[in-house]
C-alpha positions in Angstrom: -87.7 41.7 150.8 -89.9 42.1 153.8 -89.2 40.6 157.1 -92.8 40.8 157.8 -94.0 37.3 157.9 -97.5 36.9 155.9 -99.4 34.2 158.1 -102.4 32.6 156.7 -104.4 31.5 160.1 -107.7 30.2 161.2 -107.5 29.2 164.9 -109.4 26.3 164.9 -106.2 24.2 162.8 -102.5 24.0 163.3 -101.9 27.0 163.0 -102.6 28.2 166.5 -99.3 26.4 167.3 -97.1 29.1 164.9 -99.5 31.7 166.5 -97.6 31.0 169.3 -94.3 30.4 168.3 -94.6 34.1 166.2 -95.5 35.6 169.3 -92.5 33.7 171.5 -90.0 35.0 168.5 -91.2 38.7 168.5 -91.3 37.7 164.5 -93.4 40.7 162.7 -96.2 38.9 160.7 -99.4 40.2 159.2 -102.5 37.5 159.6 -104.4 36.7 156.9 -107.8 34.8 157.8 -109.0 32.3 156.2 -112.5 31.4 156.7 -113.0 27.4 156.3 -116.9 27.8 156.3 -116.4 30.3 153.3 -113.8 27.3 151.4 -111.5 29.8 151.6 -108.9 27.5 152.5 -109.6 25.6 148.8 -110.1 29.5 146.4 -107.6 29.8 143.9 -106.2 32.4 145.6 -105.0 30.3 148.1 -104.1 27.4 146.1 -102.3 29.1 144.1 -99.8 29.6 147.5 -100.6 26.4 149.2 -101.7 23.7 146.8 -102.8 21.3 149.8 -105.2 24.4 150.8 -103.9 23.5 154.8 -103.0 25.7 157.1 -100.6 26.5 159.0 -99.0 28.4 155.8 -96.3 31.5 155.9 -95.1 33.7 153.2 -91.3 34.9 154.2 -89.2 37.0 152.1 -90.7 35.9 148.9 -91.1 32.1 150.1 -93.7 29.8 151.1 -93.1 27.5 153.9 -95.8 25.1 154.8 -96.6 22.1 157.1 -96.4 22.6 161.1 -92.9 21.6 162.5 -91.6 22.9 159.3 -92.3 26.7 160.2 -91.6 26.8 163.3 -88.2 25.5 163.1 -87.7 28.1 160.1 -89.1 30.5 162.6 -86.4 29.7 165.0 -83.5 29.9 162.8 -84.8 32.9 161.1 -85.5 35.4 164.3 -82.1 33.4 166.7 -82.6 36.0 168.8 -85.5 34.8 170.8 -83.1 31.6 171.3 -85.8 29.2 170.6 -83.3 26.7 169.0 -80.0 25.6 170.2 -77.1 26.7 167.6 -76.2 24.7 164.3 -73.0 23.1 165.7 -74.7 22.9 169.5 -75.0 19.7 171.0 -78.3 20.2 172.1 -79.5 20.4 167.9 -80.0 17.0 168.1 -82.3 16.5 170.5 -84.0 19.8 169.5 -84.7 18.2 165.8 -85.1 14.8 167.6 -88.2 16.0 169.5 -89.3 18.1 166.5 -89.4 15.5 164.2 -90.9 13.0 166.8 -94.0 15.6 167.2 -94.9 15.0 163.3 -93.2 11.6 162.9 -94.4 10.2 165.8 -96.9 11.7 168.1 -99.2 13.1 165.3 -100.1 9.6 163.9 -100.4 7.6 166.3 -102.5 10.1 167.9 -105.0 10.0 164.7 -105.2 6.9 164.5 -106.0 6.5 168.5 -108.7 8.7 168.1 -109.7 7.5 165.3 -109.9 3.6 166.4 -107.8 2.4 163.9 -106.5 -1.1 164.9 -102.8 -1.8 165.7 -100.7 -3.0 162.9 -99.3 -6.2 164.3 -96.2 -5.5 163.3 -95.0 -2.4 165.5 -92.0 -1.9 163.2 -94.0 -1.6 159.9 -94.8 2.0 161.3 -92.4 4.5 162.3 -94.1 5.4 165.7 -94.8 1.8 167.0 -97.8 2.2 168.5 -100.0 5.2 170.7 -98.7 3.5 174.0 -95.1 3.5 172.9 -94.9 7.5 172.0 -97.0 8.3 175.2 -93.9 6.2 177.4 -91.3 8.0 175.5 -92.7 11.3 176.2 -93.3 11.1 179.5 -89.8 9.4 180.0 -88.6 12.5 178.1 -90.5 15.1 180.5 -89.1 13.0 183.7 -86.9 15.1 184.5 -88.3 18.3 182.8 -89.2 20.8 182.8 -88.7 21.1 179.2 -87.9 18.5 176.4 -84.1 19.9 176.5 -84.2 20.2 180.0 -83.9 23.5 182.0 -84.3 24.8 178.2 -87.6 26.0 176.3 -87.5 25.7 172.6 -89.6 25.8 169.8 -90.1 21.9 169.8 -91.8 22.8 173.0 -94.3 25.0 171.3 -95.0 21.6 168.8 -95.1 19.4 171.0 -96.5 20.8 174.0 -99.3 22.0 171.5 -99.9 18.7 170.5 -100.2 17.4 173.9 -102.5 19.8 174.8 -104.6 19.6 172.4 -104.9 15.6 172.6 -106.0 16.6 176.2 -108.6 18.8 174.8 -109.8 16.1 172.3 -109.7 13.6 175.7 -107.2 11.3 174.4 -106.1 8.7 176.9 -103.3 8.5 179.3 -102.7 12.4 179.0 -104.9 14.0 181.0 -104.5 13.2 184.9 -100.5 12.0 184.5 -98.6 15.0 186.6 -95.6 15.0 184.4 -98.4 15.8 181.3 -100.3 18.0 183.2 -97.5 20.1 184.9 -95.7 20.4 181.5 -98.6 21.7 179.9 -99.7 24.4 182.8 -95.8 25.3 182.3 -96.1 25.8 178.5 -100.1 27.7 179.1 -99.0 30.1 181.6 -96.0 31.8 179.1 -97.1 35.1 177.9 -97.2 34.4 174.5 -99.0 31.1 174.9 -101.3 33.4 176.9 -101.7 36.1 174.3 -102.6 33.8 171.5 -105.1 31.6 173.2 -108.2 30.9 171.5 -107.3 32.9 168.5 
């Protein structure tokens, strides 16, 4: 099988964030556009790979892997050299799957629905992120003491997350934009060279 990684990409989605992260792991991939304004996204062709028709999507040694977090984490593991994930039996894995997960589990909902004006559920437990104000608080708690989410480390949960944040800044989503510990991290993350080689496409 080839180590070439097929990546199915428009740069106005997700995937711009495993752009990035292909570039930061020196992965070899091949980009496949897919043109949204054509429905490319819902042909059969690409159903037939990715039945949601979403993108980020990546073909790997025979194997599709879909949804965000999920490929940059297999991008990680998959190219260790880069050393954009802490070892298996490292203590710093959990808080490297900690902030992953909290990027799709977490961040990513409550986001939506502050965007979209969705009203609070009363109860703050019924949903796993709580509530916009409560991931915002852990985040910026988390970023403190910087300058990376594991510290003096970057990682690939940087790439998600950072992403995330700055494209919520983008979007102007409050309490982002205008708080230094936001605003630093996310100059940080911009001025890498593979953040800068894959911006705006």
């Amino acid at each position: 099988m080839t180590e070439e990684i097929v990546f199915y990409h428009n740069p106005r989605s997700r995937s711009q964030m495993v752009h990035w992260m292909l570039e930061e792991a020196g992965a070899p991939y091949r980009i496949v556009p897919i043109d949204f304004e054509k429905g490319e996204h819902k042909a059969p062709a690409f159903l037939a790979i990715n039945p949601m028709g979403k993108l980020p999507t990546i073909v790997h040694r025979g194997v599709v892997v879909t949804e965000t977090a999920a490929i940059i984490a297999y991008i990680a593991d998959n190219f260790p050299e880069a050393g954009l994930a802490p070892e298996p039996t490292d203590a710093g894995r959990g808080a490297y799957y900690r902030w992953l997960f909290f990027g799709a589990g977490c961040f990513e909902p409550a986001l939506i629905d502050k965007m979209m004006k969705r009203p609070e559920v009363e109860r703050k437990a019924a949903v796993g992120w709580g509530s916009y104000d409560d991931v915002l608080a852990t985040l910026k708690k988390a970023l403190a003491d910087g300058p990376y989410l594991l510290g003096e480390t970057f990682s690939a949960a940087d790439v998600y997350v950072g992403s995330e944040i700055r494209f919520a800044m983008m979007f102007g989503a409050p309490g982002l934009k205008g708080e230094k510990v936001f605003d630093d991290y996310v100059a940080r993350l911009s001025a890498r060279p593979a953040a800068q080689r894959t911006a705006g496409g």
